[in-house]
N, C-alpha and C positions, 0 to 999 in steps of 0.2 A: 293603636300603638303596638300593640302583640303582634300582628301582621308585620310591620315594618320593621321591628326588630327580629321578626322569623327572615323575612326576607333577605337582612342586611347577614343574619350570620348564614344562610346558606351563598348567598354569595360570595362569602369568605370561602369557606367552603370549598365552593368549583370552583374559585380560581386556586387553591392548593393543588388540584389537579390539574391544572393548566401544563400543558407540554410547549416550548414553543422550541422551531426547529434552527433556530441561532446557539442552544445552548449547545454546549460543547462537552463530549463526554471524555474521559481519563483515555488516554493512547491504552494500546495493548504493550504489555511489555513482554520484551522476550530477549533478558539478558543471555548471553555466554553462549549463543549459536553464533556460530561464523560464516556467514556469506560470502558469494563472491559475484558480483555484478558483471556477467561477463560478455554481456550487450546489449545498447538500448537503440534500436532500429526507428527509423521514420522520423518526417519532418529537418529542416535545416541541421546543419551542424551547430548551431550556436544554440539552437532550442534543446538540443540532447543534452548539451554542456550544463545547461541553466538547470535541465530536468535534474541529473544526475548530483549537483549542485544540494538542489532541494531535497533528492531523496536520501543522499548522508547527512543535511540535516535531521530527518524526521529520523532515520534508522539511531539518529543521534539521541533522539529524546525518547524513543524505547529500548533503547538498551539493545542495540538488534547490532554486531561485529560485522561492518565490509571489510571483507582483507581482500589481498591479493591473490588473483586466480592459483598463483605459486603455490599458496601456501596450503593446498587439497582442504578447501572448505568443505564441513559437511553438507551443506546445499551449495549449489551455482543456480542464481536470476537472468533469465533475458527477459528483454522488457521491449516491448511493438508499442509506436505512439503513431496515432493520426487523424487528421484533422480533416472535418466534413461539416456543412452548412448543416443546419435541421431543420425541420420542417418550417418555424416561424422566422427564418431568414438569420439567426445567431450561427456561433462556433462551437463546435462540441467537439473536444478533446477527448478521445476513446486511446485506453490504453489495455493493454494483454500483459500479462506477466506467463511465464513458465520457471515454474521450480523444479530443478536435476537433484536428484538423491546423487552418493558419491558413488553409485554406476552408472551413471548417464540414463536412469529413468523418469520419464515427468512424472514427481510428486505430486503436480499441483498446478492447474492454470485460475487465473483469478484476471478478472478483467472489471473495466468500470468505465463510465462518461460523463465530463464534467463541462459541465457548458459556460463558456465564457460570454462574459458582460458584453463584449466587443460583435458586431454583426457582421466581419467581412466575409465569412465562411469559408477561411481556408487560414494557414498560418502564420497569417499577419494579424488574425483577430484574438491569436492566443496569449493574453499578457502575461505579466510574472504571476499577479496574484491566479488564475487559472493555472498558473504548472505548481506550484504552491498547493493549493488545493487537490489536483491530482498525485503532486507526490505522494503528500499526504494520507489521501485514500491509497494509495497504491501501498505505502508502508504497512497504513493498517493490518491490509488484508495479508501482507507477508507476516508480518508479525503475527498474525490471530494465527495463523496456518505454522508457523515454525513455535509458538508457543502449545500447541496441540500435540507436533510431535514429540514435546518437550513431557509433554503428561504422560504419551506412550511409551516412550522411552525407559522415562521413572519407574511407570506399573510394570513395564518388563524385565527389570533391570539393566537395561544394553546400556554399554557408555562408549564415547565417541573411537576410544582407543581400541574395543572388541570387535570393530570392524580392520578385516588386513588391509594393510597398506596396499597390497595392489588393488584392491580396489577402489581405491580414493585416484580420482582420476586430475591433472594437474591443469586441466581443459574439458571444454567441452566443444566439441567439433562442431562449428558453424555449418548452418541448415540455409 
């Protein structure tokens, strides 16, 4: 009886430590930075639409401001999307981001790959839920990385106004 009751509570136990990888953790938030998406390359025109779609979704639910390139963001996003078979015959959606400081220097590349359910290995196997997903990661990792400067920022005291206006650029010159 002792044995069987050791048993049953340690296996309470390991499964309180159980991780499993469906669970979902809290978005990064990164209120009152202003972005400006000011290209997302590769793949159909209808799939950038959908992407881009998704990605002011997600920037919607951390708190993360797209404006208009007009309006001298203090970062600008381009974002590379493309689609290639893997190894076990599936689609894997690889996308690049590059983040521009408001001189035109890359702050920041953040890349990732998300494999779709679909096996055609090329653009037609990428469905919504796949760019969904990707945005998704894609937001994240902007968000973690614009909430970072958001700490340096604070510890230095700089606020977005002590940078001169000429240097906040109203573009960024396509590469």
């Amino acid at each position: 009886m002792k044995l069987i009751l050791t048993a049953a509570i340690l296996a309470c136990a390991l499964s309180a430590c159980n991780e499993t990888t469906t669970a979902s953790r809290a978005p990064t938030i990164a209120p009152g930075v202003p972005i400006a998406v000011d290209s997302i390359s590769g793949g159909p025109d209808a799939m950038r639409g959908s992407f881009s779609s998704a990605m002011s979704n997600e920037a919607s639910v951390r708190r993360v401001d797209i404006v208009d390139p007009a309006t001298n963001p203090r970062y600008r996003v381009r974002g590379y999307l493309a689609a290639e078979p893997t190894a076990d015959g599936q689609t894997a959606l690889s996308f690049v981001w590059d983040v521009f400081d408001a001189q035109k220097r890359r702050a920041q590349r953040m890349q990732g790959v998300t494999v779709a359910r679909n096996s055609s290995g090329d653009w037609s196997g990428v469905d919504q839920s796949t760019v969904n997903k990707a945005a998704s990661e894609s937001m994240d990792q902007i968000a973690q990385f614009l909430a970072g400067q958001e700490q340096v920022r604070a510890a230095s005291g700089t606020t977005a106004a002590a940078a001169p206006a000429a240097a906040r650029p109203s573009s960024v010159a396509a590469r």
